[in-house]
N, C-alpha and C positions, 0 to 999 in steps of 0.2 A: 459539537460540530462547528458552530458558529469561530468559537477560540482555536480548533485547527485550522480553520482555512485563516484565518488572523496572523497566527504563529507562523503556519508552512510561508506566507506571504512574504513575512518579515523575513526569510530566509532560515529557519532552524530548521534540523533535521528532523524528520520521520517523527526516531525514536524521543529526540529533546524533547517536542512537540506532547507528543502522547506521555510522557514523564510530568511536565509543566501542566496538564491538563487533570490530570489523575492531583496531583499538589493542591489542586485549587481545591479539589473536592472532601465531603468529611474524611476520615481516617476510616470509619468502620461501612462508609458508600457501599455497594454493592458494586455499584460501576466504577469505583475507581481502583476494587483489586481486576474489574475484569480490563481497563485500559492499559494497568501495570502488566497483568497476562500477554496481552496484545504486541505492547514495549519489546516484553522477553524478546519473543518471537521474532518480532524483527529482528531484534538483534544478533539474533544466530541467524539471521536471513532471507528468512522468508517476506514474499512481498507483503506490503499492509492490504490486501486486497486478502489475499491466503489466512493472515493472521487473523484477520476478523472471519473469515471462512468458520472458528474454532470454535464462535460463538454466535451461534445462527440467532436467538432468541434476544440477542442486544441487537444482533448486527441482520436485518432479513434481506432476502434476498436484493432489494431494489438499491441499499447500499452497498451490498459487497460489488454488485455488475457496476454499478454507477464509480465505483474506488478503481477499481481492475480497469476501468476505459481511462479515467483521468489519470494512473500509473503508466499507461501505455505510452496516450495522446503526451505525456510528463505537463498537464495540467491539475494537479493537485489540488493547490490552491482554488483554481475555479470551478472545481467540481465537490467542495465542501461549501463553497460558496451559496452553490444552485443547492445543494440539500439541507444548509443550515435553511433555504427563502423557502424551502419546499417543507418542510418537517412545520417553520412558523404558521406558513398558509393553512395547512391540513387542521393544525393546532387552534387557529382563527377561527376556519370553519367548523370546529366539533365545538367551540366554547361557543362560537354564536347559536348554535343550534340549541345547546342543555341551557343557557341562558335566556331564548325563546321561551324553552318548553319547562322552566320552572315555575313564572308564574299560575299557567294553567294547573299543572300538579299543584299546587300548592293551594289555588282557588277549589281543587276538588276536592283538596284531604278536607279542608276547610268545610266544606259545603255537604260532605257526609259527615263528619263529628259534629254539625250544627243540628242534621237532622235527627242523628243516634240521639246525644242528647237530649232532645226532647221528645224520643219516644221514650226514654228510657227512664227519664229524671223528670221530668214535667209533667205527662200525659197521665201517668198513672196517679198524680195526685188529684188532676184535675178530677178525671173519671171516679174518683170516690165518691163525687158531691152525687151523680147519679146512682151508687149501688143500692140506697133505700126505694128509689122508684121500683114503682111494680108497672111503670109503663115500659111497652117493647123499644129499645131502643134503636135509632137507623142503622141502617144496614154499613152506612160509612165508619159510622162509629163505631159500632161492632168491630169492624175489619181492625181500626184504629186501634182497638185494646187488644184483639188477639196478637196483633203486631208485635203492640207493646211487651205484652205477657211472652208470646217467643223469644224476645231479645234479652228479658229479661232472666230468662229459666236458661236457655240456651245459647246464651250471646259467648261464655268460653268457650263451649264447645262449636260457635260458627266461628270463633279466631280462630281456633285452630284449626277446623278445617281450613280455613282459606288459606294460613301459614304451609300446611303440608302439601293443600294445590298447590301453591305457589313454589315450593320447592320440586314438585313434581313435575312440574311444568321446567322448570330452569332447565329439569336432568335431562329432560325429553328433548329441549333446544339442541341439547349435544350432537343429537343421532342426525344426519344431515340426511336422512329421508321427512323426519319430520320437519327438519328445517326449512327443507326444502319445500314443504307444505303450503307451511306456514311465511314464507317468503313471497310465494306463486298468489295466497290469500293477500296479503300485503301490497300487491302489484294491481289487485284489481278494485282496490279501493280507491275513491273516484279522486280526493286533493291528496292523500296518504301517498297513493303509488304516485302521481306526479311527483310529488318532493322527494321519493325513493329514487325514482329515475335521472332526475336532476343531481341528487347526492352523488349518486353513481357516476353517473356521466362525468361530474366536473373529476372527482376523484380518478377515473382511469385518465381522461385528457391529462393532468396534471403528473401524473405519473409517467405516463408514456411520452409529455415532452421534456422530463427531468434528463430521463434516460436515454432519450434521442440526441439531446442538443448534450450528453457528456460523450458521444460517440461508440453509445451501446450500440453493437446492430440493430437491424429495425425488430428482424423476427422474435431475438430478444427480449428484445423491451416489449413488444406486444405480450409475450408471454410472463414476463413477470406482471408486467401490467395488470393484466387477467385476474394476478393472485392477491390485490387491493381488495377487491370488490366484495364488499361483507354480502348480497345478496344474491344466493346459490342460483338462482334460474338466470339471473343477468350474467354472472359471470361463466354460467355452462355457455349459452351465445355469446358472450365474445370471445374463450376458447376455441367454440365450433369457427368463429370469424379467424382466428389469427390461422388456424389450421387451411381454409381456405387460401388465406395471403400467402401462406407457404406455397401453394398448391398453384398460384398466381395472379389470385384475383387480387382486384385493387382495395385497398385498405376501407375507404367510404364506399364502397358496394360491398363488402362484406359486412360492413359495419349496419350498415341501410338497411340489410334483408332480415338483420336481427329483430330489427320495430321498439327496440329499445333506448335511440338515442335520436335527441331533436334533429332536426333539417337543419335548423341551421350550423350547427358543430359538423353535421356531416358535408355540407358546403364550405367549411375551413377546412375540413379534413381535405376535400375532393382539392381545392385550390390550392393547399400545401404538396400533394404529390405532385402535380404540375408545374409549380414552380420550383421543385428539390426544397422548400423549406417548411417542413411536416414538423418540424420540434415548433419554431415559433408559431406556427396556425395552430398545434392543437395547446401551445401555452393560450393562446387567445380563446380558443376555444374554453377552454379550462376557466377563465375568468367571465367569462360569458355565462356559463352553467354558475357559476356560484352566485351571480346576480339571478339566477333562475329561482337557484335554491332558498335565497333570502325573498324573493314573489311569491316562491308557492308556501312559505312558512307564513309571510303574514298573512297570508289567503287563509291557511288553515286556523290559525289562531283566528282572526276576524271572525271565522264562521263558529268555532267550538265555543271559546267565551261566552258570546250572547246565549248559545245553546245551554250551558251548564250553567247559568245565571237565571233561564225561564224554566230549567229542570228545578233547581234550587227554590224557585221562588212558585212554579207549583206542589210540591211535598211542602213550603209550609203551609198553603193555600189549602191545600187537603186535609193536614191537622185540623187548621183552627176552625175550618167549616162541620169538621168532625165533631169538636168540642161544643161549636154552638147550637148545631141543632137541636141535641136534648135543648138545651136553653128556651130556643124559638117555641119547641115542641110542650115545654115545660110553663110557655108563661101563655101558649095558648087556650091549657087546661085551665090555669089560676082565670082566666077570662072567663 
């Protein structure tokens, strides 16, 4: 996107453009026989807005409308412009987020192979020294070797269950009633749903002022807008919203009644219809929410960390106390 609004700039045609771009790419791309496709197309003449039309799954909906306005407005160039800054920003915001959230995963894989590990490879060597005792041993202990012994007899077959949940689960995401579920649960978790909210929000703000300031209609763009939004109960209310706006209400009181988006976005919202300038207030908007979104991540993170480092460090605190009490209990006898 970036090298056609470059090319169209420099004054080449359409079809040049999209030829030279597809060039750059490997031979066997995937995208670059679907650019050549596109090429065709123009060329027997259809607009590049139609031609991408043929490939909804490169091309979704938020760039065919945003191409079809800047073919119209004959601003081309500056409408590959706004989608190469808009495709980066989204791109920004999904790497800061899986960059956040791999330390923590990774602190956990971490922090359960440290405890398997020593139920599974430590514990039960230890536990030998006590099998000649004919005294009863504590009751933690106990727990401590049956553990062991489960993991040990049955630790394949807990893999593979958790593997076959885990694909079960995937397939079940599919069905958008359970999604829908499990999105609604999502929402009512108390740092989880703030940063859901905020994702959300910055993501439709930014989309609806792509589409706004390329000279999509507004109702338009509210409705592709809509079709962003990865979180099914948030995006059923701002559907129900843009159906209202049809209907005539104003954009931040539809928006407001949903309960879904801060006061303050809905105050740029409110001050953009007012002054006819709704693209730039919800672009402001839009980078408002993603400083939101980078708050409530280190919020969450802040608060998980410490938690999964005092989970960690009681599981080994309950081993080794496991371990020593025969010990205590054993040297109290020799006494």
């Amino acid at each position: 996107t970036r090298q056609l609004a470059t090319l169209i700039g420099a004054g080449l045609p359409v079809e040049q453009a999209l030829a030279n771009v597809a060039a750059g790419l490997p031979a066997r791309a995937l995208l670059s026989g679907v650019l050549l496709a596109v090429r065709a197309r123009v060329t027997e003449g259809l607009s590049l807005a139609a031609a991408l039309a043929d490939f909804p799954r490169a091309f979704p909906d938020l760039y065919r409308a945003t191409v079809a306005a800047g073919e119209q407005a004959g601003h081309l160039e500056a409408v590959f412009e706004r989608l190469a800054d808009y495709t980066e920003a989204r791109q920004a915001l999904k790497s800061k987020l899986l960059l956040a959230l791999f330390y923590p995963a990774l602190l956990t894989l971490v922090a359960v192979l440290v405890v398997t590990g020593l139920l599974v490879f430590v514990v039960p060597q230890v536990v030998e020294v006590f099998a000649g005792l004919k005294q009863e041993l504590p009751a933690l202990t106990r727990a401590l070797i049956a553990i062991s012994a489960f993991l040990r007899e049955q630790g394949v077959w807990l893999l593979a269950g958790l593997a076959l949940g885990g694909l079960a689960f995937a397939r079940a995401r599919r069905h958008p009633p359970i999604r829908r579920t499990l999105h609604a649960l999502q929402l009512r978790l108390p740092l989880v749903g703030r940063l859901t909210r905020a994702v959300e929000a910055a993501r439709y703000a930014r989309t609806a002022s792509i589409l706004l300031g390329s000279g999509v209609p507004v109702l338009e763009a509210l409705r592709i807008a809509a079709q962003v939004i990865a979180c099914l109960p948030i995006r059923a209310a701002v559907e129900h919203a843009a159906a209202r706006v049809r209907e005539g209400t104003s954009l931040h009181r539809a928006l407001g009644d949903t309960g879904e988006f801060p006061p303050l976005m809905l105050a740029l919202v409110a001050s953009g219809e007012a002054s006819g300038r709704l693209g730039p207030m919800l672009e402001r908007a839009a980078r408002e929410q993603e400083r939101a979104v980078e708050t409530a991540l280190a919020a969450l993170l802040a608060v998980f960390e410490p938690m999964l480092i005092l989970a960690m460090g009681g599981a080994v605190l309950a081993i080794v106390l496991a371990i020593l009490l025969p010990i205590f209990d054993l040297n109290q006898l020799v006494k």
